[in-house]
C-alpha positions, -999 to 999 in steps of 0.1 A, spaced: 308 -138 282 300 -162 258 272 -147 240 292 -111 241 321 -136 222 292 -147 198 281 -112 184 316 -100 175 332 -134 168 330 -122 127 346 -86 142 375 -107 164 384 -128 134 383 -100 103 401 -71 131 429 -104 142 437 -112 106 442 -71 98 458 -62 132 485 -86 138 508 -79 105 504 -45 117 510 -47 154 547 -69 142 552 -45 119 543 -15 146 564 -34 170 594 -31 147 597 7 153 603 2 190 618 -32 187 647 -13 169 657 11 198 650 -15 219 676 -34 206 699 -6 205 695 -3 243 705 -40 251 730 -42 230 750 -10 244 733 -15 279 762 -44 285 783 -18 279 777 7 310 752 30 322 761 58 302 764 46 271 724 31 282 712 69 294 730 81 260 708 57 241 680 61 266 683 102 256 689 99 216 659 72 215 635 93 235 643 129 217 644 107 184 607 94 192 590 128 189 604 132 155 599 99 145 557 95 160 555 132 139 564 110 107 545 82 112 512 111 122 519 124 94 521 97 69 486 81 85 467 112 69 463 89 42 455 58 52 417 64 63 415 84 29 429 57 11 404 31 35 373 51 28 382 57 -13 385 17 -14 351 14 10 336 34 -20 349 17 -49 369 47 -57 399 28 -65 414 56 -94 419 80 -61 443 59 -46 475 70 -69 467 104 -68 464 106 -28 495 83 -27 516 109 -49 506 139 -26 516 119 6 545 111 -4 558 152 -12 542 159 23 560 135 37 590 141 17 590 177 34 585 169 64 613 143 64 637 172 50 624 195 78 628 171 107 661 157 99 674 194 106 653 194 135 672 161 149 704 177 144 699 206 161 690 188 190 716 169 188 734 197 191 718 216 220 719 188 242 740 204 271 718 232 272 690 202 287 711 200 316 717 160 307 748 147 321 785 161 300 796 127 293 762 114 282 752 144 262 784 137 243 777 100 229 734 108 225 748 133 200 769 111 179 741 86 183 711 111 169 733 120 140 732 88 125 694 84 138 691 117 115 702 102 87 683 72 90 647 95 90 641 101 52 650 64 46 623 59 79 594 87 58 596 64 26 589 32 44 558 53 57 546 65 32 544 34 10 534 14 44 504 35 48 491 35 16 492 -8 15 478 -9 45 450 14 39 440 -12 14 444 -38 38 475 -53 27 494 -53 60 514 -86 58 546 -73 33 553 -43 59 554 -68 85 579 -92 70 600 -64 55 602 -51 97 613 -84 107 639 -83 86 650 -53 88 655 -59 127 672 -89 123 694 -72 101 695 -39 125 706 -65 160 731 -83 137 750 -56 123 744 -36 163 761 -65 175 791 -66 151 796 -33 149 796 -19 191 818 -51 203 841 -52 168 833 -90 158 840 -105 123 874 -82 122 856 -51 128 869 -22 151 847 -12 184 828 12 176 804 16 207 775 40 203 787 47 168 781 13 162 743 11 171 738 42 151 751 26 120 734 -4 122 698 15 127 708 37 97 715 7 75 680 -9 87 660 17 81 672 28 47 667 -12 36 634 -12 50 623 24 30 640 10 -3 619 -28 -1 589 -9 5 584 11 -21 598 -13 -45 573 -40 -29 542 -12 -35 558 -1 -68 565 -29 -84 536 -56 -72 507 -66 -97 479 -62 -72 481 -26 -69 487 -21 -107 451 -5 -108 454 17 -76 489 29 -90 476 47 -129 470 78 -112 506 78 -94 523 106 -101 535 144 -103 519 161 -127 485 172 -114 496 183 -77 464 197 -63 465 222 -31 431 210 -17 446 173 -17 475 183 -1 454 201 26 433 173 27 461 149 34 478 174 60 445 185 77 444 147 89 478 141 93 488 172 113 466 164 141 475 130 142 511 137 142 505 165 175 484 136 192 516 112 185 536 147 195 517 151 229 518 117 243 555 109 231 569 144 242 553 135 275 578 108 281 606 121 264 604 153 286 600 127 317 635 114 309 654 151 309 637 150 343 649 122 347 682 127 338 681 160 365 680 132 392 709 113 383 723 86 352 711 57 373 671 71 372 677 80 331 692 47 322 662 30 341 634 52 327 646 39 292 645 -1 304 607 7 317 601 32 288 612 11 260 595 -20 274 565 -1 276 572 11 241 568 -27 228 534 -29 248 522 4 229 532 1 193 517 -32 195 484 -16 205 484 11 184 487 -19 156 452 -30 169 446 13 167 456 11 130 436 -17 116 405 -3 139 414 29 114 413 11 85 381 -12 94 364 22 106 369 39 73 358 14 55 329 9 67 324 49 67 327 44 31 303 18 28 276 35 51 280 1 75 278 22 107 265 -9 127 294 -30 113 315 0 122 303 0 155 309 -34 163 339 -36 148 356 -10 170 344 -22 199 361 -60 188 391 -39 192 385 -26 221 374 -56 240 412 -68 218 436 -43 232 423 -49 266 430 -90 263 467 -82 249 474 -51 278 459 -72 304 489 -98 293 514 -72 295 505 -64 326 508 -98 343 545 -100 327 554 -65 338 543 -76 376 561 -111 371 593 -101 355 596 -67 374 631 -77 381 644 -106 354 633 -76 325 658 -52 334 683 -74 343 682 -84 302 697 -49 296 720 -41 323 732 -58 354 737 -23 379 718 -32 410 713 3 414 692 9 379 679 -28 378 659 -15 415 648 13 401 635 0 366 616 -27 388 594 -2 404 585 14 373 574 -15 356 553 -19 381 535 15 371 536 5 338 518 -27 346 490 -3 368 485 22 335 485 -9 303 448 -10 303 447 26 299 475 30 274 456 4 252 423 17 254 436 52 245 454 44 216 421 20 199 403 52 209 423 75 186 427 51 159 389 45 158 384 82 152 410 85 130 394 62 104 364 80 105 380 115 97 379 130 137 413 146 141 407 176 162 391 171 191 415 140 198 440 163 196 429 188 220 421 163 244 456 142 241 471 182 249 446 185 279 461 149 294 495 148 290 503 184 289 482 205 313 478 172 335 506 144 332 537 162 332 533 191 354 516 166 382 547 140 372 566 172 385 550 183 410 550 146 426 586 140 414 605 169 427 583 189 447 565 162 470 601 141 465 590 110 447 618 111 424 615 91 387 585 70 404 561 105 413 574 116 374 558 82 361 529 84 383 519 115 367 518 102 335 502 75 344 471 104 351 472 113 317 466 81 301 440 77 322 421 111 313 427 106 277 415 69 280 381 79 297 373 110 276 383 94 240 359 68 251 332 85 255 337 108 221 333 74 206 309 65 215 288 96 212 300 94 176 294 60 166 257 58 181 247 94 164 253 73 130 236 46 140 209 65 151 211 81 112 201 53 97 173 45 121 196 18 139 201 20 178 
C-alpha cells in the first residue's frame, strides 16, 4: 500500500487540488434538487413525489446540457497542453451558440413534458404540481446553459475554484429563498411547489450571470479571450465541438434516463415507492456528481497530457483517480449502510416511505464502487477525445440491460421499487467493468508508442 501511495503521491496531490472545486461545484447541481425535496418533503408525500417527478424528468435535460457544454473542455485542455492559447476564444464563442441552441431547444422540450405528464400514468394529483414545478425548472435552463458554458471553458484551463464558490452561493441563495417562499416567512404568501420552483429559477439565473461576468471580465484569461467572438463562425469547429459533446451528452442521456424511467415505474406502484425512489435517488445523486467531479478533472489532466505527449503521466494520473473515486464511494457507502434509516427521515417523516427509502439505500451502498469507477472511466476517455464507444457501451448497460431486468425483477418476478433498483444496479456494473478495460487498452497502446510499457 505504501509504495503504490509513493508512485502516485505527485498524481493524488495535482488530481485533489483540480478535483475538489469541481466535485463542490458538481455537487451544487444535485445539491439544488436536493434541497428542493426537503424543503417540500415536510410538506407531504405528494408534493415529495411531485418534486421527485419534475427533478428526475428535469435531470435528462439538464445532464444533455452539461454533455453538451463538456465538448469543450478537453479541447480547451489539450489547446492549453499545446501552448495553443489563441484557440481558446474561438472554441469558447462556438460553444457557447451550440449551447445556446440547445438551451432554446430543450426548454420547449421541458415544457412539453410538463405538459404530457398524465399520459405517464403518474398519479392526477401529483402530475398536477410536477407540472407547475418543471415550468419554472424550464425557465431556469438557459440561465443553467450560460453557467456551462463559461464553467467549462475555466475549468478546461484548470481554473475550477470561482465555479465552485459561485455554486455555494448560489445554493445558499436557492434554500433561503425555497424556505421563504413554500412556508410564506418574512410576510410572504405560501406558495408550496411554486415556491421551490422560484427559488431554483432565481439561483440559477444568478449563478449563469456571475459566471460569465467572472470569465469575461477577469485579467487572467485576458489572453485566452482576443479570439472571443462572432464573426468568424466556422462549421468544422462547430462539428468539432458537437462531435464530442453529442456523445457525451447521450452517455449523460442513457445513465440519467435510466433512473428517471425507474421512477414512472415507480410511480405505477404507488406515491409512497415514488417519493422514496427520489430520497435514495437524490442521495445517490450527491454521491455521483461528486464523482463525476473527480471524472472531470481526470478529463482535463488527461487532455493535457494528450497535448503534451506525457502518456505515462497520463497514465498515472488516471489511475490517481481511480484509486480517488474508490476512497470517496467506499465512504458513501459506509454512510448509506449507517444512516439507512436517520437519511430519510431528514426529508420526510411517513413510516411507510422512510421503510422503503431504507432498503434502497442499502442498494445504493452495494452499487457506489461501481457508480464511481464508471463515471472516472468516461471522464478519462473524454479528455483524450474517445466519445463513441463510451457511448455505445453506457446504451448497452443501462438500456438493453438495467432497465428491462429492473422490470422484469420489479413487476414480473414481484420485487416491487427494490427488483427496479436492483436492475440498475446491473448496469453500472457492466459499464464499470467494460469502460475499464477500454482504458486501459487505450492508455497502454500510447505508452507502448513511445517505447514505454
Amino acid at each position: 500500500m505504501k509504495r503504490i501511495y509513493t508512485k502516485y503521491k505527485t498524481h493524488y496531490t495535482h488530481n485533489f487540488h483540480l478535483a475538489y472545486p469541481v466535485v463542490i461545484s458538481q455537487l451544487g447541481h444535485t445539491l439544488v434538487g436536493l434541497s428542493d425535496s426537503i424543503i417540500i418533503g415536510h410538506t407531504g408525500k405528494v408534493p415529495l413525489a411531485a418534486v421527485s417527478l419534475g427533478v428526475s424528468l428535469f435531470s435528462i435535460f439538464m445532464v444533455t446540457g452539461i454533455g453538451m457544454s463538456y465538448g469543450l473542455t478537453p479541447l480547451i485542455a489539450q489547446e492549453n497542453g499545446r501552448g495553443n492559447r489563441s484557440s481558446c476564444g474561438h472554441l469558447l464563442a462556438h460553444s457557447f451558440i451550440i449551447n445556446m441552441i440547445t438551451g432554446l431547444v430543450l426548454t420547449g422540450g421541458i415544457l412539453l413534458v410538463g405538459h404530457n405528464l398524465e399520459r405517464m400514468k403518474q398519479p392526477p394529483d401529483v402530475a398536477a404540481q410536477a407540472k407547475i414545478f418543471l415550468q419554472y425548472l424550464a425557465a431556469s435552463y438557459i440561465p443553467l446553459m450560460v453557467f456551462l458554458t463559461f464553467k467549462q471553458f475555466a475549468e478546461g484551463l484548470g481554473f475550477t475554484k470561482q465555479a465552485m464558490n459561485i455554486s455555494i452561493i448560489g445554493n445558499l441563495l436557492n434554500i433561503l429563498l425555497g424556505i421563504t417562499l413554500v412556508y410564506g416567512l418574512l410576510g410572504m404568501p405560501r406558495m408550496g411547489i411554486a415556491g421551490v420552483g422560484i427559488a431554483t429559477f432565481t439561483d440559477r439565473l444568478l449563478m449563469g450571470v456571475t459566471m460569465a461576468w467572472y470569465v469575461l471580465k477577469s485579467p487572467r484569461f485576458k489572453e485566452y479571450l482576443a479570439t472571443f467572438h462572432f464573426r468568424e463562425i466556422s462549421a468544422a469547429s462547430l462539428k468539432k465541438i458537437t462531435g464530442l459533446g453529442m456523445p457525451v451528452a447521450l452517455q449523460y442521456i442513457f445513465e440519467v434516463s435510466a433512473f428517471s424511467g425507474a421512477v414512472i415505474m415507480a410511480g405505477w406502484i404507488g406515491s409512497a415507492q415514488q417519493a422514496a425512489h427520489q430520497i435514495a435517488i437524490s442521495l445517490a445523486s450527491m454521491t455521483y456528481m461528486m464523482a463525476s467531479g473527480i471524472s472531470a478533472a481526470a478529463g482535463i489532466r488527461s487532455g493535457n497530457n494528450l497535448g503534451a505527449g506525457n502518456f505515462r503521466d497520463l497514465r498515472h494520473s488516471a489511475i490517481a483517480s481511480y484509486h480517488m473515486v474508490l476512497v470517496l464511494m467506499g465512504i458513501a457507502a459506509l454512510v448509506f449502510v449507517l444512516g439507512n434509516r436517520l437519511l430519510p427521515a431528514m426529508y420526510i417523516q411517513d413510516p411507510a416511505v422512510i421503510h422503503i427509502a431504507s432498503g434502497l439505500l442499502l442498494i445504493a451502498a452495494f452499487f457506489q464502487l461501481f457508480d464511481g469507477t464508471q463515471v472516472v472511466g468516461l471522464g478519462v476517455l473524454r479528455g483524450l477525445g474517445d466519445v463513441k464507444v463510451p457511448t455505445v457501451i453506457t446504451m448497452l448497460a443501462y438500456w438493453v440491460l438495467g432497465l428491462p431486468v429492473g422490470y422484469l425483477l420489479g413487476f414480473t418476478f414481484g420485487f416491487g421499487v427494490y427488483g427496479i433498483w436492483w436492475g440498475l444496479s446491473l448496469g453500472l456494473l457492466i459499464a464499470s467493468v467494460l469502460l475499464f478495460f477500454r482504458f486501459q487498452s487505450i492508455t497502454r497502446g500510447l505508452e507502448q508508442t513511445v517505447g514505454k510499457v
